[in-house]
C-alpha positions in Angstrom: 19.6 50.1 14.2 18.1 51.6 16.9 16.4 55.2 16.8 17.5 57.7 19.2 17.5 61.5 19.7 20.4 63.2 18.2 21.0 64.6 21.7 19.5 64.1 25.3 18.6 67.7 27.3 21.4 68.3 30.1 19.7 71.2 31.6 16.5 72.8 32.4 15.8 74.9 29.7 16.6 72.3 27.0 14.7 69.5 29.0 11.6 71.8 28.9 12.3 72.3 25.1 12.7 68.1 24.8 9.6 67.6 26.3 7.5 70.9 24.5 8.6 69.1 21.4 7.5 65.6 22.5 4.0 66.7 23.6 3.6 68.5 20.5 4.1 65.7 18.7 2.0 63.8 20.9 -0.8 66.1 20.1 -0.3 66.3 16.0 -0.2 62.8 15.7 -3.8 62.4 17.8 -5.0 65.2 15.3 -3.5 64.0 11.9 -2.2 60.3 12.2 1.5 59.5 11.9 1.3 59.6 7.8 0.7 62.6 7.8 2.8 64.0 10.4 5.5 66.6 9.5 8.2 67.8 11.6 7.1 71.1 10.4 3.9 70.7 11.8 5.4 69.8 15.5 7.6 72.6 15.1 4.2 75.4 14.3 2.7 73.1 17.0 5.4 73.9 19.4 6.0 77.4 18.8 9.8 76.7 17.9 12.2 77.1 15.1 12.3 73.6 12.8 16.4 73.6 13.3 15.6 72.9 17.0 13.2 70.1 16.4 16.4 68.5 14.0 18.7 69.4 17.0 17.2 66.5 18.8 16.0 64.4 16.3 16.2 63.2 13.3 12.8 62.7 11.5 9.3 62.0 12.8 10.4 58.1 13.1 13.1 58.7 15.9 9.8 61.2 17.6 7.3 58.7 17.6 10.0 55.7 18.7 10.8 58.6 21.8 7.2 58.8 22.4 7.1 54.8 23.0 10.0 55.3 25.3 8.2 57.7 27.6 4.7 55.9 27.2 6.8 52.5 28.2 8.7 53.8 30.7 5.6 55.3 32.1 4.0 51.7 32.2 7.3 50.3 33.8 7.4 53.1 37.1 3.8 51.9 37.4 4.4 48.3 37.3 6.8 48.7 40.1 4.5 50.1 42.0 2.0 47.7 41.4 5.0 44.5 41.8 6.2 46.2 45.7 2.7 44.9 46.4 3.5 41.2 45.9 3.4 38.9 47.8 0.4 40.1 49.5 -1.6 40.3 46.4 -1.3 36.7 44.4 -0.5 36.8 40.6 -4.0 36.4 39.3 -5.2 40.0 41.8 -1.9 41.3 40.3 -2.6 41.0 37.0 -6.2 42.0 36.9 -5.2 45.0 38.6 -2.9 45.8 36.2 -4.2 45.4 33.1 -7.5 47.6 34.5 -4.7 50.9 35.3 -3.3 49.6 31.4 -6.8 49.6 30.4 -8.0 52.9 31.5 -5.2 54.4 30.1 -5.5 53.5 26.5 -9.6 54.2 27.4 -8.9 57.8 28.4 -5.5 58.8 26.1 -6.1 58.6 22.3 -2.2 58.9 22.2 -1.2 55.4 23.5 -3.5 53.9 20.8 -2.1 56.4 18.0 2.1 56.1 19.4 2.2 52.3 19.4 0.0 52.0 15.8 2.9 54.8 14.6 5.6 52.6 16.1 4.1 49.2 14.2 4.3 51.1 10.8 7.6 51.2 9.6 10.6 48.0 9.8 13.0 50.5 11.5 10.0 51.5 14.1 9.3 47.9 14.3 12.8 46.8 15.6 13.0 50.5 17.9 10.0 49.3 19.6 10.8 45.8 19.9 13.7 46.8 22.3 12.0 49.4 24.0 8.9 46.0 24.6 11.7 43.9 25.6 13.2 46.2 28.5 9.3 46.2 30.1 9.5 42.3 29.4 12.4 41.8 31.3 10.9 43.9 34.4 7.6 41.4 33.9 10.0 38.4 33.8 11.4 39.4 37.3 7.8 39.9 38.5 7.1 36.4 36.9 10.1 34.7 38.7 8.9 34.3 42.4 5.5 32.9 40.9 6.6 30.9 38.5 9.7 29.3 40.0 10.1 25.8 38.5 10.2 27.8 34.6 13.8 28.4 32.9 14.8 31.7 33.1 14.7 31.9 29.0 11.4 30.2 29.2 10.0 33.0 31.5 11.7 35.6 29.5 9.7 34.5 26.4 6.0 34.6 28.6 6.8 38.1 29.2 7.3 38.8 26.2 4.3 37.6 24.6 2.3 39.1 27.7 2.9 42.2 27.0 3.0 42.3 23.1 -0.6 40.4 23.8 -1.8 43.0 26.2 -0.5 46.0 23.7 -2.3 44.7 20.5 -5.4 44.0 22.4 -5.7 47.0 24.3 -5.4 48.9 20.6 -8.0 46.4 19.8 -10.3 47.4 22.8 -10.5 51.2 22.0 -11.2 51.0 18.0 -14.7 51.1 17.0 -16.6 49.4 17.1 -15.3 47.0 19.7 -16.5 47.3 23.4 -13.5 48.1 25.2 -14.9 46.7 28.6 -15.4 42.9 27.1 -12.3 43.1 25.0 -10.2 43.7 28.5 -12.7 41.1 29.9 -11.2 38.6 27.6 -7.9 39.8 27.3 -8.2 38.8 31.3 -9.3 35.8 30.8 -6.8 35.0 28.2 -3.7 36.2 30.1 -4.6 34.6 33.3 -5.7 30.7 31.0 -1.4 31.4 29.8 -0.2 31.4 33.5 -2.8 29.3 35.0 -1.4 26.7 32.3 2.4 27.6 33.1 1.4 27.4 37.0 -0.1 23.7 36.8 2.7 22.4 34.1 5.4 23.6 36.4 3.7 21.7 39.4 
């Protein structure tokens, strides 16, 4: 079963309550860690009543899977960005353009790293996130279409998939010490672009 808000904002003043809440929570979690985060704590965080926090969700496991949402959907407005560029940039410019933007973003925000560890911990986390993946993959999939056009659809649908589940666990990799982010993105580089290379000459 998926986990979802209670409620979605429908006007200003709840949207800026909404989003007070999720940012507190983005910030407890970077100080404390997702075991040890309390609704009670985003609530003293947020300077708000603990009712309104259970207004609009449940427990801290329906927070952190919201959290993924925004970080993913984040990712996905700037990978359409980055996509309107094709075809004047080939796949391989594409890509290592993209995963430098991903890169510097899990560099610079301790809360990517701490939502998507949070998101891995529980099975009902597990299976929120896994759709939440699954959407971006099926944006990357389009991307994938026009440059790999000889692969099944259900074929491509799976490389996306494992693209960016790859590109998640090794961009958590890159920023924990003591690994050097730079060469872990090097390889993750290197790794992604061997997996498409490969597709690209088997579908010739």
């Amino acid at each position: 079963m998926e986990l979802v808000p209670r409620k979605r904002p429908t006007q200003e003043r709840s949207r800026r309550t909404f989003d007070s809440i999720l940012s507190s929570a983005r910030e407890v979690l970077i100080d404390v860690g997702f075991e040890s985060l309390t609704c009670e704590q985003i609530a003293q965080r947020a300077d708000l009543p603990i009712g309104t926090i259970y207004q609009y969700f449940a427990n801290k496991y329906v927070v952190v899977c919201e959290l993924d949402r925004q970080d993913t959907t984040a990712v996905s407005n700037e990978l359409s960005a980055f996509a309107a560029e094709i075809p004047s940039l080939k796949w391989p410019e594409l890509l290592e353009k993209f995963l430098d933007h991903l890169a510097e973003l899990w560099r610079t925000d301790p809360s990517r790293r701490a939502v998507w560890l949070a998101v891995q911990s529980t099975p009902a986390t597990r299976a929120t996130a896994s759709i939440t993946e699954k959407i971006l993959a099926e944006q990357v999939a389009r991307i994938l279409a026009p440059l790999t056009p000889t692969s099944e659809r259900q074929r491509r649908q799976m490389m996306a998939e494992v693209l960016v589940h790859a590109s998640y666990s090794l961009l958590s990799f890159s920023v924990q010490e003591p690994h050097d982010h730079q060469k872990v993105v090097g390889e993750l580089k290197r790794m992604l672009a061997g997996y498409l290379l490969l597709e690209d000459a088997v579908s010739r």
